[in-house]
N, CA, C and O atoms as a GROMACS GRO file, in nm:
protein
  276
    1UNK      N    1 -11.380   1.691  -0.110
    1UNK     CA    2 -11.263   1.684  -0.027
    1UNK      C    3 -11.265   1.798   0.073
    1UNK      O    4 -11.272   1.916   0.036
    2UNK      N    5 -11.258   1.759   0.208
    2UNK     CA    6 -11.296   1.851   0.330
    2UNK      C    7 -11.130   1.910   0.307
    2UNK      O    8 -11.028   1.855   0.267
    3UNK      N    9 -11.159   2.040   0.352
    3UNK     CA   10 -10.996   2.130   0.423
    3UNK      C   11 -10.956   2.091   0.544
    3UNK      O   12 -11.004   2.148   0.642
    4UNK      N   13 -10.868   1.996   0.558
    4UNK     CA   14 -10.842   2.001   0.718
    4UNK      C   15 -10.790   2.060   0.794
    4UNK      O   16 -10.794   2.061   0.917
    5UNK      N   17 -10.712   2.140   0.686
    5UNK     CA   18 -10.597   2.231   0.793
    5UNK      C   19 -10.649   2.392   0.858
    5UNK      O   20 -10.586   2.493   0.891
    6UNK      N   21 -10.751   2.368   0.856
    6UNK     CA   22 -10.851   2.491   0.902
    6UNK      C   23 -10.959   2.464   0.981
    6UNK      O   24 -11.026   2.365   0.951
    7UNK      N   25 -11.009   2.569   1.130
    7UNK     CA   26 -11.106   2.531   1.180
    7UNK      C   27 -11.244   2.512   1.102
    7UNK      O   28 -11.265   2.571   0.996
    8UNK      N   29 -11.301   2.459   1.138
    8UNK     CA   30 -11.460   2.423   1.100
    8UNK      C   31 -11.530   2.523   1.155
    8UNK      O   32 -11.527   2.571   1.268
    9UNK      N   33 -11.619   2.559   1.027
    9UNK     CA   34 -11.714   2.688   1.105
    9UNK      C   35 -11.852   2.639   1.099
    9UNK      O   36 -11.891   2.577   1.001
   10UNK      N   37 -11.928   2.664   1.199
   10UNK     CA   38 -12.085   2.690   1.156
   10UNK      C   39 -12.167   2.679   0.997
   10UNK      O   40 -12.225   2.588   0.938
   11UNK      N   41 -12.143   2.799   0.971
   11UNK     CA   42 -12.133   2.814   0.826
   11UNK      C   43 -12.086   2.718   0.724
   11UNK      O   44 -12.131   2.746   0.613
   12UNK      N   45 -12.019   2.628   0.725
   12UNK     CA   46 -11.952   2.520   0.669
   12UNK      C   47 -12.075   2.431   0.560
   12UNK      O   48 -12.194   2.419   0.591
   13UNK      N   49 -12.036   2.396   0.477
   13UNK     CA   50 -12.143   2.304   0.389
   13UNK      C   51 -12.109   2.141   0.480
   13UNK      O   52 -12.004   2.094   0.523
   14UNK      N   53 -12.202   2.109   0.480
   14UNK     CA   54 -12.205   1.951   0.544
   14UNK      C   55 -12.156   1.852   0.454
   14UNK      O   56 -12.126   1.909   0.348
   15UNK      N   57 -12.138   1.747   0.449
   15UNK     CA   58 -12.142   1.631   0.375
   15UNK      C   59 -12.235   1.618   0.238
   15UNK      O   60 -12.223   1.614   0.116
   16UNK      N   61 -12.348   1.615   0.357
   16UNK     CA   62 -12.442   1.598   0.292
   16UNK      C   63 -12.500   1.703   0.188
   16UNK      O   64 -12.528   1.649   0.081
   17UNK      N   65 -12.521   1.822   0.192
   17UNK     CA   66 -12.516   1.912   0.185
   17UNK      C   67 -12.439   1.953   0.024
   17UNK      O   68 -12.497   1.981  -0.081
   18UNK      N   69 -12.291   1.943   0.053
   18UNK     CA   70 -12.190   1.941  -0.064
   18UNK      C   71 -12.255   1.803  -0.176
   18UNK      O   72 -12.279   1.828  -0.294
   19UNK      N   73 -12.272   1.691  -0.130
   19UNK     CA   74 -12.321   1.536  -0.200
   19UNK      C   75 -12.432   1.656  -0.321
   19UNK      O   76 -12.404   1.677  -0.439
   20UNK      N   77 -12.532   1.704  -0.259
   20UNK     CA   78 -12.631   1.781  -0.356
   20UNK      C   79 -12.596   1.868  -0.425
   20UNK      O   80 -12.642   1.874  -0.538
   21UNK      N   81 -12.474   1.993  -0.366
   21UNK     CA   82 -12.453   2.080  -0.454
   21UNK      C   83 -12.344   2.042  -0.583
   21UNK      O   84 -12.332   2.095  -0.694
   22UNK      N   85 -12.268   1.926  -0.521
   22UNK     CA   86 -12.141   1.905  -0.623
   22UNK      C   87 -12.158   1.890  -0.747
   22UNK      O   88 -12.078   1.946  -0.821
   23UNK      N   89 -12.286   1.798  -0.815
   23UNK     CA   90 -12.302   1.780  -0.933
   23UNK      C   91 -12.368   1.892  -0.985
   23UNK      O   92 -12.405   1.897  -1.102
   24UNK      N   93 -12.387   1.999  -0.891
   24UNK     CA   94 -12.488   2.095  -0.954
   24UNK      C   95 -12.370   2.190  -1.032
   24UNK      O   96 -12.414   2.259  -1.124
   25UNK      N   97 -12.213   2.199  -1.000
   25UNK     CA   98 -12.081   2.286  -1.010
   25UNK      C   99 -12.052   2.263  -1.144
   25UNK      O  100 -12.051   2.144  -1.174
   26UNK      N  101 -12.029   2.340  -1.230
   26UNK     CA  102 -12.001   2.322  -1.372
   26UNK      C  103 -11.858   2.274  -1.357
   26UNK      O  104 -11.790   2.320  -1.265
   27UNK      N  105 -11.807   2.184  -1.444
   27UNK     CA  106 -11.672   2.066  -1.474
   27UNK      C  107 -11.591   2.171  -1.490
   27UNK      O  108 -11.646   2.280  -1.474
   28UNK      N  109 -11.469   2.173  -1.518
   28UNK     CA  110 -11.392   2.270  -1.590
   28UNK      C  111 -11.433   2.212  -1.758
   28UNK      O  112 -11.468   2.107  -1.812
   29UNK      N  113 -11.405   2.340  -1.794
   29UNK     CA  114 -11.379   2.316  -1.967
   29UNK      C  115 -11.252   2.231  -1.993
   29UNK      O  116 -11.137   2.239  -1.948
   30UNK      N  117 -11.317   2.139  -2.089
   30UNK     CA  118 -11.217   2.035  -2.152
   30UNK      C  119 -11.126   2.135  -2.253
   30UNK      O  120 -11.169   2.210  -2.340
   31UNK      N  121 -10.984   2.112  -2.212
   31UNK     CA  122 -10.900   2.157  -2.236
   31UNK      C  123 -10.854   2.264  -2.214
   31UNK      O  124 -10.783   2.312  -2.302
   32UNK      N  125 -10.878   2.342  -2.088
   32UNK     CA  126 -10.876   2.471  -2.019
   32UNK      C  127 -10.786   2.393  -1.908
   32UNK      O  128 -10.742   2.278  -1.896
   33UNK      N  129 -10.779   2.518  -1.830
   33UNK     CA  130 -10.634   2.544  -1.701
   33UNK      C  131 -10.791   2.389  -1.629
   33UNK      O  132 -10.910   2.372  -1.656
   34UNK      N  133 -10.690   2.318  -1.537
   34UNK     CA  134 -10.717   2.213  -1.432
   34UNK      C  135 -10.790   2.390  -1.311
   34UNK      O  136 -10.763   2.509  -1.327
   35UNK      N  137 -10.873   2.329  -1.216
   35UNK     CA  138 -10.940   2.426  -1.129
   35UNK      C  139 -10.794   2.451  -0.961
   35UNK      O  140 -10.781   2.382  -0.860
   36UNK      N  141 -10.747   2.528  -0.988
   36UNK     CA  142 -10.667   2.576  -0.878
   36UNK      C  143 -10.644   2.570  -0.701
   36UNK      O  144 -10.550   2.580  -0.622
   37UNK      N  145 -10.841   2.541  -0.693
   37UNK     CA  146 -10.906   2.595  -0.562
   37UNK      C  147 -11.008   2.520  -0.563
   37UNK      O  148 -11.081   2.489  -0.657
   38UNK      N  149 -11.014   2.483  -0.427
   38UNK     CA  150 -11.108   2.373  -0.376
   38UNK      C  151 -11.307   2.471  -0.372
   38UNK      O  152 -11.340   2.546  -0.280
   39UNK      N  153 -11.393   2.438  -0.486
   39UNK     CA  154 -11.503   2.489  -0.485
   39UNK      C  155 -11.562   2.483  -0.350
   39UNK      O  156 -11.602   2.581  -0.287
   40UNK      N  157 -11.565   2.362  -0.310
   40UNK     CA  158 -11.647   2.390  -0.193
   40UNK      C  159 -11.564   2.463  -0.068
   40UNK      O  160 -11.616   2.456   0.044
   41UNK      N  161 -11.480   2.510  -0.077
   41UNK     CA  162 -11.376   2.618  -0.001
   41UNK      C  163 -11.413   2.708   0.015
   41UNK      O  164 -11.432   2.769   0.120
   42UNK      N  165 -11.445   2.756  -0.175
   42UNK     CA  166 -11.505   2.880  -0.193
   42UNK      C  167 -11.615   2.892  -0.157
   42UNK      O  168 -11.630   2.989  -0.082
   43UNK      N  169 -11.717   2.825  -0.181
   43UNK     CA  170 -11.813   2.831  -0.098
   43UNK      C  171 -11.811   2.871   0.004
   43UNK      O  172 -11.817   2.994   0.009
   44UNK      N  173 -11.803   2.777   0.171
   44UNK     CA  174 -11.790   2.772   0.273
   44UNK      C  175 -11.751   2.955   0.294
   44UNK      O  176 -11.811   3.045   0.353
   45UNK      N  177 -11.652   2.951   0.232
   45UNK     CA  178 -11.589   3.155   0.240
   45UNK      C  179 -11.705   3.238   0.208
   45UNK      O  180 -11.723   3.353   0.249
   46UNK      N  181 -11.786   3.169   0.128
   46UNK     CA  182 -11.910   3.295   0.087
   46UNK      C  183 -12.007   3.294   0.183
   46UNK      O  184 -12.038   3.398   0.242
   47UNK      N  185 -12.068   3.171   0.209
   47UNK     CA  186 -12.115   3.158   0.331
   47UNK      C  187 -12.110   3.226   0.430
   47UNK      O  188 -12.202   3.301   0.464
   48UNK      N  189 -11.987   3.209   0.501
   48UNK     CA  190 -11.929   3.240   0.614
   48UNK      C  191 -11.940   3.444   0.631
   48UNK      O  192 -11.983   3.506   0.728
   49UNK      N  193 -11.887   3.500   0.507
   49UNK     CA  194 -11.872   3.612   0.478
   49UNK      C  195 -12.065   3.659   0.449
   49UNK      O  196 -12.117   3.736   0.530
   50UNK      N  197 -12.105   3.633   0.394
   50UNK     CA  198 -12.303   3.652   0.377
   50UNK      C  199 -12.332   3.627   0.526
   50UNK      O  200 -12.364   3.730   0.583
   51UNK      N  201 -12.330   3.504   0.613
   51UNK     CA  202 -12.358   3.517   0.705
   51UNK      C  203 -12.352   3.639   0.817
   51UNK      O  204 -12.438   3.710   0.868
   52UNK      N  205 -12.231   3.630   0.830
   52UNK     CA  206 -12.141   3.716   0.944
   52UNK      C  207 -12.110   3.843   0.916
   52UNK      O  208 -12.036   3.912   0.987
   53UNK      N  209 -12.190   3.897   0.764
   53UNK     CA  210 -12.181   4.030   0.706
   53UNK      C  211 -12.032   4.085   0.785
   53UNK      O  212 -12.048   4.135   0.897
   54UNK      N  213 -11.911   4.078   0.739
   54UNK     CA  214 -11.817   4.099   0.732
   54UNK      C  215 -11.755   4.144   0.562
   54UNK      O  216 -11.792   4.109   0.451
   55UNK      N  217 -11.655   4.229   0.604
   55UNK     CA  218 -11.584   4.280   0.437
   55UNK      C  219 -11.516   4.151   0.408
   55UNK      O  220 -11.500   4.055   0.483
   56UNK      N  221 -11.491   4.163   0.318
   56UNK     CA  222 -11.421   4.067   0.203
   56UNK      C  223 -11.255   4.045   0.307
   56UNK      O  224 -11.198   3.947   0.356
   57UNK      N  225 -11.223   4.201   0.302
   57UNK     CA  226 -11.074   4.162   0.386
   57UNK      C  227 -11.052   4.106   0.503
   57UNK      O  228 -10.940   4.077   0.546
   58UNK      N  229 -11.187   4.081   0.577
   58UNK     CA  230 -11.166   4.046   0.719
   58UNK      C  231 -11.219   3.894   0.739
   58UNK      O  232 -11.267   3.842   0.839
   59UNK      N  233 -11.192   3.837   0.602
   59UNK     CA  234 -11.220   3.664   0.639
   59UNK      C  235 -11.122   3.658   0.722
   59UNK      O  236 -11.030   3.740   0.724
   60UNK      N  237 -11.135   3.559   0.798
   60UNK     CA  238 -11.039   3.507   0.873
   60UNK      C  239 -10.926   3.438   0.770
   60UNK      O  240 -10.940   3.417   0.650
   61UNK      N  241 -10.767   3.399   0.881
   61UNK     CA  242 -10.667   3.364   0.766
   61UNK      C  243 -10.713   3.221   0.745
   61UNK      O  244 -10.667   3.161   0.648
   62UNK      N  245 -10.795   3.163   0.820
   62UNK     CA  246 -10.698   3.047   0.791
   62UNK      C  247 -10.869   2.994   0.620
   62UNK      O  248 -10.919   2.884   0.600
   63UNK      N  249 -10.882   3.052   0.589
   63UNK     CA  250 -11.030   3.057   0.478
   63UNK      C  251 -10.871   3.078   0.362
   63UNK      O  252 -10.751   3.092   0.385
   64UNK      N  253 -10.983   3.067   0.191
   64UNK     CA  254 -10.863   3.082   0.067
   64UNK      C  255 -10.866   3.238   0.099
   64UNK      O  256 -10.962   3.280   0.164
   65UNK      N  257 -10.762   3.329   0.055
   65UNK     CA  258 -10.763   3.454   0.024
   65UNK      C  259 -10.888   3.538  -0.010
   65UNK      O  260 -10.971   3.494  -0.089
   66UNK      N  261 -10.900   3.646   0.043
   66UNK     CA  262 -11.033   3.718   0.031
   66UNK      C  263 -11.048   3.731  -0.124
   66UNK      O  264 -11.165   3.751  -0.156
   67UNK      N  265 -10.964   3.726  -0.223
   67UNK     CA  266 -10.926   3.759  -0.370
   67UNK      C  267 -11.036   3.652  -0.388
   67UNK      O  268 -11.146   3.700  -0.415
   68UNK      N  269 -11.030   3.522  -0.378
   68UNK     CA  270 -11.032   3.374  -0.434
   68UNK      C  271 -11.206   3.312  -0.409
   68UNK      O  272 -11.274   3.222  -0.459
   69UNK      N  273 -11.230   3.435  -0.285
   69UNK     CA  274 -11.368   3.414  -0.241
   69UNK      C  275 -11.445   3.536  -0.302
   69UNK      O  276 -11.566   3.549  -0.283
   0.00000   0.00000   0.00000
């Protein structure tokens, strides 16, 4: 599930891209908390942040919280 309410970066996982990594993402544990935060979000934030060698605090806003990435 893409974020829409945020620009698209460069850095961004593709379609296609996410199709390969998704099954690679461990499930949540059966009977643990439901997952809060969109993985491939987090991603895209790590990305973006490795790429553009930037601090943690200076993701841009509209990314999850620098905490979450």
């Amino acid at each position: 599930m893409k974020n829409m309410t945020r620009l698209s970066y460069d850095t961004d996982l593709t379609d296609d891209q996410w199709k390969i990594l998704e099954p690679l993402i461990l499930l949540a544990k059966i009977g643990g908390r439901n997952r809060s935060l969109d993985i491939r979000e987090v991603l895209n934030g790590i990305f973006y942040l490795v790429t553009n060698g930037i601090k943690w605090r200076a993701m841009p806003h509209d990314f999850l919280k620098w905490q979450s990435v």
